[in-house]
Phi, psi and omega in degrees: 000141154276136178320146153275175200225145194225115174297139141314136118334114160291138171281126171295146207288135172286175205279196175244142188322142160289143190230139196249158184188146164299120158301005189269320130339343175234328164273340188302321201269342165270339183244321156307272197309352172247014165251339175271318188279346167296315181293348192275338157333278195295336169288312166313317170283335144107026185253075189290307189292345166269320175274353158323295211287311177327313193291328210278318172320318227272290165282005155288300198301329206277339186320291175292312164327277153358286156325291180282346191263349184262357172288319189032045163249147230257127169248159162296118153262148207028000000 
C-alpha cells in the first residue's frame, strides 16, 4: 500500500491594493494637454487669431489646474 498524501486548505489570496492618482493629474491630461497641443498646431500652421483664443482658453484651465492641484484629492484608478 501507498502513503495517502495529505492536502492543505489553501489560503485564500488578498484582493489586490487599490491604486490612487491625483486628480489634478487626470485632469491636467484631458483638459490642458489638448489645448497646448492644439495651440501648438495652430502656431505651426501659422493661424495666430486661433491660437490667440486657444492660449487665452489655454490660461483658464491651468487656472483651475491649479487649484484642484493644491486639494490633493486622490481617485481609484482601475
Amino acid at each position: 500500500m501507498s502513503k495517502k498524501r495529505r492536502t492543505r486548505d489553501k489560503e485564500s489570496q488578498k484582493k489586490a491594493k487599490p491604486r490612487y492618482t491625483n486628480y489634478a493629474h487626470i485632469f491636467y491630461k484631458e483638459e490642458v494637454a489638448p489645448l497646448e497641443r492644439a495651440y501648438k498646431r495652430a502656431l505651426l500652421g501659422e493661424q495666430y487669431k486661433e491660437a490667440e483664443d486657444i492660449f487665452m482658453k489655454i490660461r483658464e484651465v491651468k487656472k483651475k489646474h491649479r487649484t484642484i492641484l493644491m486639494r490633493k484629492q486622490f481617485v481609484k484608478i482601475k
